[in-house]
Backbone as CSV, one residue per row, in Angstrom:
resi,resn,N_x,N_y,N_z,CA_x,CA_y,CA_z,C_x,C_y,C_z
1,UNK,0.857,-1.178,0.000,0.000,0.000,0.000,0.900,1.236,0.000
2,UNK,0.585,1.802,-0.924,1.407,3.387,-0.824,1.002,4.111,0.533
3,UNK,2.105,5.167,0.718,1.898,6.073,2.593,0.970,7.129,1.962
4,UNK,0.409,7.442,2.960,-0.487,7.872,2.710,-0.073,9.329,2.582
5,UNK,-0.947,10.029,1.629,-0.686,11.307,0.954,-0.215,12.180,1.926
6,UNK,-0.400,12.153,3.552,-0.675,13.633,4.121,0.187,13.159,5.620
7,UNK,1.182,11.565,4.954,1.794,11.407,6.147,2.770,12.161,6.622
8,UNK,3.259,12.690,7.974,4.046,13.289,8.315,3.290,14.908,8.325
9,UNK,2.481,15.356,8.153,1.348,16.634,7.605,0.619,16.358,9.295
10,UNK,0.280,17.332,9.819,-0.657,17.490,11.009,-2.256,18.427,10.608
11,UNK,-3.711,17.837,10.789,-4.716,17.751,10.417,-5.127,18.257,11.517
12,UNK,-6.357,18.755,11.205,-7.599,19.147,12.477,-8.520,17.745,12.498
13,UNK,-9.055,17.183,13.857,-9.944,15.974,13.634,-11.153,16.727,13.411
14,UNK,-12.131,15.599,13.056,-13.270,15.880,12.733,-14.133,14.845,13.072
15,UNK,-13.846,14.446,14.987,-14.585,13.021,15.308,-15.777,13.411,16.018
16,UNK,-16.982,12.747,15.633,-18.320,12.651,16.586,-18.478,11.335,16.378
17,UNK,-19.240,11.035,17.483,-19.249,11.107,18.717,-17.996,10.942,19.312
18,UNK,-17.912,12.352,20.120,-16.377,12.002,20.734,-15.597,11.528,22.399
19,UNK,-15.768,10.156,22.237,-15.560,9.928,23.689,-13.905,10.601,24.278
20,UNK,-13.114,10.253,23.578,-11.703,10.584,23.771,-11.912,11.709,23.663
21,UNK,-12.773,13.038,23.005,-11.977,14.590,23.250,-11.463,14.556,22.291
22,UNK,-11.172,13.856,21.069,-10.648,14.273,20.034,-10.923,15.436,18.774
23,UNK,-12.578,15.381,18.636,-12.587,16.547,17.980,-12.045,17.695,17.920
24,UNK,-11.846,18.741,17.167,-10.895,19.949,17.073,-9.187,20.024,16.887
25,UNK,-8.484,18.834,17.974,-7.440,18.237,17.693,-6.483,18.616,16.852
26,UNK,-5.252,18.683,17.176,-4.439,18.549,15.844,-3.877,17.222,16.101
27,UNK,-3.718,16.561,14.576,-3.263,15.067,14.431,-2.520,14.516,13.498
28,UNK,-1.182,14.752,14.324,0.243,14.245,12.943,-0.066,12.604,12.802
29,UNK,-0.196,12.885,11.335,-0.380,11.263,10.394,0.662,11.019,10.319
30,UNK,0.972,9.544,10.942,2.175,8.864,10.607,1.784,7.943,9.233
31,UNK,0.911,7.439,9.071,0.513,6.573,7.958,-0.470,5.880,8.063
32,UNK,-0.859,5.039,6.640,-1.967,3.982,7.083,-1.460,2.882,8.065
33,UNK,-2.571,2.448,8.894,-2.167,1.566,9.888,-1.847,0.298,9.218
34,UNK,-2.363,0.183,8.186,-1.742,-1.196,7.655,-0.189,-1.209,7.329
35,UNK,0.190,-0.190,6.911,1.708,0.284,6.725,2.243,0.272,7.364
36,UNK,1.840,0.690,8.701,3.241,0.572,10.119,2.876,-1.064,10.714
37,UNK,1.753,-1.842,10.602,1.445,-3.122,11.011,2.461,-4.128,10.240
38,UNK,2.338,-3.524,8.753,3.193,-4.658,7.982,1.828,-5.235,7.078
39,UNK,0.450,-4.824,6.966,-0.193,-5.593,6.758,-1.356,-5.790,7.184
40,UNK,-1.501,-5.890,8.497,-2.499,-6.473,9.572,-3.332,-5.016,9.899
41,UNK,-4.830,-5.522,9.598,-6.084,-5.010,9.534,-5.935,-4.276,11.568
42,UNK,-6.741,-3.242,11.634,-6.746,-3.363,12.993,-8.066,-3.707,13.226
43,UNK,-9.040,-4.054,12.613,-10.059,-5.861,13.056,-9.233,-7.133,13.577
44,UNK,-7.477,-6.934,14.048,-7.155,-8.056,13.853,-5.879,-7.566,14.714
45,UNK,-5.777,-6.539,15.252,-4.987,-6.656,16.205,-5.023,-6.510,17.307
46,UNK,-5.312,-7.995,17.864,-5.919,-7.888,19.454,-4.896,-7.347,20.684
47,UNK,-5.637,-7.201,21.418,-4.983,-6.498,22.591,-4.281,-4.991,22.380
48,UNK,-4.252,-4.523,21.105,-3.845,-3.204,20.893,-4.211,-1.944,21.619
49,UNK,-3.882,-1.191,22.017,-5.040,-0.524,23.095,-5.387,0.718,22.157
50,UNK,-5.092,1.184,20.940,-5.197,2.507,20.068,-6.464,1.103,19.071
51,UNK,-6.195,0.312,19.057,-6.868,-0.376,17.802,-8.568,-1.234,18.830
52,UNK,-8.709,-1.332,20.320,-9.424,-1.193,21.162,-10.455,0.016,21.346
53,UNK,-9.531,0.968,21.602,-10.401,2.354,21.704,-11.362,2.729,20.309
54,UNK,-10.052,2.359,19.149,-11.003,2.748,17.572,-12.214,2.197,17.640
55,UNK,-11.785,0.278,18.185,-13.044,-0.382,17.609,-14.382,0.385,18.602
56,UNK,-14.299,0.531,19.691,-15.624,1.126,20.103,-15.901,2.500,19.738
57,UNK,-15.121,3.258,19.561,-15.237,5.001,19.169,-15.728,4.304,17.815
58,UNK,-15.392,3.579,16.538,-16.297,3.462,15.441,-17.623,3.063,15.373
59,UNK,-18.032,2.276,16.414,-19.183,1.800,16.679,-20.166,2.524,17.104
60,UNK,-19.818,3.472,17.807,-20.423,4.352,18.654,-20.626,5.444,16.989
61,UNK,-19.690,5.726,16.502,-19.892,6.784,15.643,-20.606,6.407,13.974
62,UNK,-20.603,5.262,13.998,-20.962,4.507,13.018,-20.207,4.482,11.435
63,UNK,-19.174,4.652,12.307,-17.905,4.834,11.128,-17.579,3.477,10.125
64,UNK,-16.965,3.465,8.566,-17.054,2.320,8.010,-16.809,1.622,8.676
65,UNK,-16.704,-0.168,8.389,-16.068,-1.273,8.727,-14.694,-1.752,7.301
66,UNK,-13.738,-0.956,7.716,-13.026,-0.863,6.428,-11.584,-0.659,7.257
67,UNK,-10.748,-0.747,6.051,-9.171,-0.449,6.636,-8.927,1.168,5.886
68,UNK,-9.465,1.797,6.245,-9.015,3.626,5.560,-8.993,3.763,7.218
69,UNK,-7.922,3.341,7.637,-7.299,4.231,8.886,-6.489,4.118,9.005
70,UNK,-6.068,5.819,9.975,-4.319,6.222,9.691,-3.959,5.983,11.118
71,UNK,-2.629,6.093,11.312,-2.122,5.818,12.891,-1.440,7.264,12.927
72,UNK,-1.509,8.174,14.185,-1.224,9.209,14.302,-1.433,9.629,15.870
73,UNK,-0.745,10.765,15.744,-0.657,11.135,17.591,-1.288,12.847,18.041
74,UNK,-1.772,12.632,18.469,-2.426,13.642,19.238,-1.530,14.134,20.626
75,UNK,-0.878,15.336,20.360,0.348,15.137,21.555,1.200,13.823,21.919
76,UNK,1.432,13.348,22.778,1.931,12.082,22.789,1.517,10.811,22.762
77,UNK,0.097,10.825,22.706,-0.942,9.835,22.820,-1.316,9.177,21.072
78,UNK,-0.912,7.871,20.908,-1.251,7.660,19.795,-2.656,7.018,19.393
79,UNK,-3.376,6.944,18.571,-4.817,6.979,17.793,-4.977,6.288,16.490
80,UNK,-6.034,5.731,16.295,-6.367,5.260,15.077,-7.842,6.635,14.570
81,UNK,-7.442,6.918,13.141,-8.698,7.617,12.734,-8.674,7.096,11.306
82,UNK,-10.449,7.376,11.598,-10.648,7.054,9.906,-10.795,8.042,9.137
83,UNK,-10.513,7.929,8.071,-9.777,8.961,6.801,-10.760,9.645,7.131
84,UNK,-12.144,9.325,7.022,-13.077,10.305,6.875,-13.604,11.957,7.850
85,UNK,-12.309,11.440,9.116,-12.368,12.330,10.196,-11.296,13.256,9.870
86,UNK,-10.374,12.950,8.615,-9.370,14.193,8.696,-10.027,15.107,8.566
87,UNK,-9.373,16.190,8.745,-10.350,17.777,8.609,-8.907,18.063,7.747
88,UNK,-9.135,19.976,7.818,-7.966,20.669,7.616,-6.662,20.217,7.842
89,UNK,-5.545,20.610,6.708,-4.010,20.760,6.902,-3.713,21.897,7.717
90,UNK,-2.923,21.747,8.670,-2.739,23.110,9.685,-1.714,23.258,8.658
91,UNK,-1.287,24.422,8.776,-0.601,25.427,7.612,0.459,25.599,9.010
């Protein structure tokens, strides 16, 4: 899978329902999560605690059931989001 267009680029989120506080956010994209996994879906990486939090924050938000998610950090805290929550490029 090619990296994703806007890796290394820091974004505004754009998450509802937001249990974590993430909305507004700024959020440096490290890449698609399949890219830093090697591969592996995060439907499939158990015990992960960023790939834990996604699966219920997607459920709750009714976000796809798909692999369009990036791995990225919010201050020092790292996150799974789905593409569809990037917002803005902070300039």
């Amino acid at each position: 899978m090619d990296k994703h267009p806007l890796a290394g680029q820091k974004v505004i989120l754009n998450c509802k329902p937001d249990p974590d506080e993430l909305n507004g956010k700024e959020f440096v994209i490290e890449d698609w999560w399949m890219n830093i996994t090697g591969g592996k879906s995060w439907m499939f990486s158990a015990g992960n605690p960023a790939c834990l939090k996604y699966a219920m924050r997607s459920g709750l938000a009714g976000l796809p059931i798909n692999n369009n998610v990036v791995y990225g950090k919010v201050g020092s805290f790292g996150h799974l989001i789905h593409e569809s929550e990037l917002g803005e490029v902070v300039k």
